[in-house]
C-alpha positions as CSV (number, residue, x, y, z in Angstrom):
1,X,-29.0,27.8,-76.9
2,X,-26.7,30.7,-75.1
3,X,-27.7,29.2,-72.2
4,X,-26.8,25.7,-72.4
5,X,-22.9,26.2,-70.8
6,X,-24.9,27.7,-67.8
7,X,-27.8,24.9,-67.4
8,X,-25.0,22.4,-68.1
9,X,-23.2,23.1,-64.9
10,X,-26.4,24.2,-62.9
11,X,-27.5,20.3,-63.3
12,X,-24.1,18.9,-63.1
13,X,-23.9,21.3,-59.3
14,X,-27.4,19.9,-58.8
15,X,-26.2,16.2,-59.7
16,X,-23.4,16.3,-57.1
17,X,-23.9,18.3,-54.3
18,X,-25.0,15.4,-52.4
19,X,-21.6,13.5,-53.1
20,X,-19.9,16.0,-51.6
21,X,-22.2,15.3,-48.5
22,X,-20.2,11.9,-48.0
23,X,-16.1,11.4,-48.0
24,X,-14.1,11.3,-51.3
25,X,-13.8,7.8,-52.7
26,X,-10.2,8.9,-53.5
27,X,-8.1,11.5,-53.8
28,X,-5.4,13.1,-56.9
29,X,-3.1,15.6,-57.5
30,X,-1.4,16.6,-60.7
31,X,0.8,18.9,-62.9
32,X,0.2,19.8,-65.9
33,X,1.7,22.8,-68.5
34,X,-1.0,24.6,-70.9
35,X,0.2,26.6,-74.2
36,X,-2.6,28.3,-76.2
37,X,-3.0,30.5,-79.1
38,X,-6.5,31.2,-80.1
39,X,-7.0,26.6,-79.0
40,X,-5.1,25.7,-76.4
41,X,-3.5,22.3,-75.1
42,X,-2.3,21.3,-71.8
43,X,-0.9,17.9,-70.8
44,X,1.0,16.5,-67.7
45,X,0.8,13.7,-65.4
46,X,-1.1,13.3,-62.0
47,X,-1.1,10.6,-59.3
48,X,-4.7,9.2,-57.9
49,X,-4.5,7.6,-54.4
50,X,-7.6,4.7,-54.6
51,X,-8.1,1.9,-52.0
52,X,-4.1,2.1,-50.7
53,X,-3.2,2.3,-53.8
54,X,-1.4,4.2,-56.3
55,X,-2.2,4.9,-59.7
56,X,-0.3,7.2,-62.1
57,X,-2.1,8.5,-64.9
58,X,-1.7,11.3,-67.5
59,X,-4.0,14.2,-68.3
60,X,-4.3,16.6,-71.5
61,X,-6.9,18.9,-72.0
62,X,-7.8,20.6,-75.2
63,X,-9.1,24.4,-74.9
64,X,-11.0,26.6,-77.1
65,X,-10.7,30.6,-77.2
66,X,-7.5,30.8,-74.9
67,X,-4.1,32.4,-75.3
68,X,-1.2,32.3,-72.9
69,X,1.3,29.6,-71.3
70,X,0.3,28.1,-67.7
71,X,1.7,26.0,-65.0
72,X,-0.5,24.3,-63.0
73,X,-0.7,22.4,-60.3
74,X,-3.8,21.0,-58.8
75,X,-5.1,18.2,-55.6
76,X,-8.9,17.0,-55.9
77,X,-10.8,15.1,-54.6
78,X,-12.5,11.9,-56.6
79,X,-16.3,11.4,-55.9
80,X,-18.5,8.2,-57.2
81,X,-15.3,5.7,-58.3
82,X,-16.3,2.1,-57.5
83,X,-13.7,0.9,-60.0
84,X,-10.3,2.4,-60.5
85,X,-11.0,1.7,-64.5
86,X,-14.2,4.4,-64.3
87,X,-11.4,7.0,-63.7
88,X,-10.6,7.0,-67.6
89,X,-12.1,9.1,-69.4
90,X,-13.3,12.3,-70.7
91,X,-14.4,15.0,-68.3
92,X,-16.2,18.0,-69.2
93,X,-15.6,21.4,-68.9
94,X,-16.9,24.8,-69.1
95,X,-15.1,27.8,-68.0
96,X,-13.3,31.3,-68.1
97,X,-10.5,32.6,-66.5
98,X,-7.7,35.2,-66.4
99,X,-4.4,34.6,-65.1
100,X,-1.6,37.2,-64.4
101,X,1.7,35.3,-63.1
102,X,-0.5,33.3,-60.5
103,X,-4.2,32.5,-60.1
104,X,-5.9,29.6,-59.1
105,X,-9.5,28.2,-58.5
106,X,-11.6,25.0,-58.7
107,X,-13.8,23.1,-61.0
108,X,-15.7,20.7,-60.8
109,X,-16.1,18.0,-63.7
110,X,-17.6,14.7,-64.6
111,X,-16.9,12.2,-67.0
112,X,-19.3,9.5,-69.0
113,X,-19.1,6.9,-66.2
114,X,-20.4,9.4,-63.8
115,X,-17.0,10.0,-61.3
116,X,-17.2,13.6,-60.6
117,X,-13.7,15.6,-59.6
118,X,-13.4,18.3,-57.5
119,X,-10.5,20.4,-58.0
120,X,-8.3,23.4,-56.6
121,X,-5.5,24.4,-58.8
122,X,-3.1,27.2,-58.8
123,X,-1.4,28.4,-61.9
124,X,1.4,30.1,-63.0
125,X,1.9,32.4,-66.2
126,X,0.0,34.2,-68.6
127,X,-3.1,32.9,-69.5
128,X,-6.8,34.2,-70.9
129,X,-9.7,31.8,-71.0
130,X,-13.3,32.3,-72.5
131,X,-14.5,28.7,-73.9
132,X,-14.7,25.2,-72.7
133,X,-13.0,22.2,-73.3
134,X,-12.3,18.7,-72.5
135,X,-10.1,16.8,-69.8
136,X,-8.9,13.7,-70.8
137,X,-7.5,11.4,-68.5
138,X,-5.3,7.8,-69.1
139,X,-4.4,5.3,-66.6
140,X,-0.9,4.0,-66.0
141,X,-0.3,0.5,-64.2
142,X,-0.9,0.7,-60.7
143,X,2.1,1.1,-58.2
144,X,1.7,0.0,-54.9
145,X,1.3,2.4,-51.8
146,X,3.8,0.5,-49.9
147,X,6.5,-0.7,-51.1
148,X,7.4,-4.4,-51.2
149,X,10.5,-5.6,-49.7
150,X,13.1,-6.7,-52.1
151,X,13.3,-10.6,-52.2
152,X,16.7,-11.8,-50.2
153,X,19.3,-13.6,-52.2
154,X,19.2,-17.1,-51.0
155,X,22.1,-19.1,-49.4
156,X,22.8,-21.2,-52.1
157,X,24.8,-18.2,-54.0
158,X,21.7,-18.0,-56.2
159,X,22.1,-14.4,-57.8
160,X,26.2,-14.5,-57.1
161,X,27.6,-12.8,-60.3
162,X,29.8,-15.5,-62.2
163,X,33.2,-16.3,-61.8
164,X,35.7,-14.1,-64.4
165,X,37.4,-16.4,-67.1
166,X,41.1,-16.2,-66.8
167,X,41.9,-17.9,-70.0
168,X,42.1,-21.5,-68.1
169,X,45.3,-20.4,-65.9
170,X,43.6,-21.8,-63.1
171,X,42.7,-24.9,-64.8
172,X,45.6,-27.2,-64.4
């Protein structure tokens, strides 16, 4: 049983390393700040570019044996997404790490729909790591990678703001 964090990512590296053979389906970037104390927690909000489009969504993760507080900031690339909905969800995660004022590395994670992330982050702070956790990730409403032009006002005075009441002087 010590060696299930180790076969655990030995299939998961197995599973994917032909998905990084073909181009990302899409692509993210996020922020996030981590605080820990024996568990830690991180949360912060990301952006994943899918099909044109943009779709802002927030991460948190839950850690266990860490201390320290983190800033990081990280850009990965999203592998197996045939629907932006399979991007919710919980990813695994198994890892270690030390940070002194600034590190940074990548990970690679899947969730239960089978999208797999691969990420490079760099952080900033203080921050020891020896467990694993879990990266959770929610979906926002989608925002459009082009804006749309705003709608003009038609001729008609449609949209005009209405005319100030002056107590009926200019109603003789």
């Amino acid at each position: 049983m010590r060696f299930a964090p180790i076969l655990l990512m030995a299939v998961l590296a197995v599973g994917t390393a032909s998905a990084q053979d073909a181009p990302p389906d899409a692509r993210m970037q996020f922020s996030s700040t981590s605080f820990g104390l024996l568990f830690g927690y991180s949360r912060g909000q990301g952006e994943l570019e899918f099909q044109g489009k943009k779709y802002p969504f927030a991460v948190s993760q839950i850690k266990a044996a860490t201390l320290g507080i983190t800033q990081v900031n990280a850009l990965g690339q999203v592998y197996r997404l045939r629907d932006v909905a399979d991007f919710a969800g919980t990813y695994a995660a198994v890892e270690g790490g030390l940070t002194l004022f600034q590190g940074g590395g990548s990970a690679m994670l899947r969730n239960e729909k089978g999208v797999t992330l691969f990420l490079q982050n760099v952080q900033y702070g203080l921050d020891v790591t020896l467990g694993g956790g879990g990266l959770s990730i929610t979906l926002s409403d989608p925002v459009s990678a082009t804006a749309a032009p705003a709608k003009a006002e038609t001729e008609s005075g449609a949209g005009a703001p209405p005319l100030a009441d002056n107590g009926g002087m200019n109603d003789r």
